[in-house]
Steps between C-alpha positions, in 0.01 A plus 500: 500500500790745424487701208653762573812401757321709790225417656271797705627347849905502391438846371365637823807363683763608258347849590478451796876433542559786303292731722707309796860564365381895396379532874865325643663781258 
């Protein structure tokens, strides 16, 4: 069921890492 390599859920925790790592910064 992956079509596109990303699914919602490993979206939403890629971001929020991202949103973790800016906040660290």
């Amino acid at each position: 069921m992956r079509s596109k390599g990303f699914t919602l859920i490993e979206l939403l925790v890629v971001i929020a890492i991202i949103a973790i790592l800016a906040a660290i910064l």
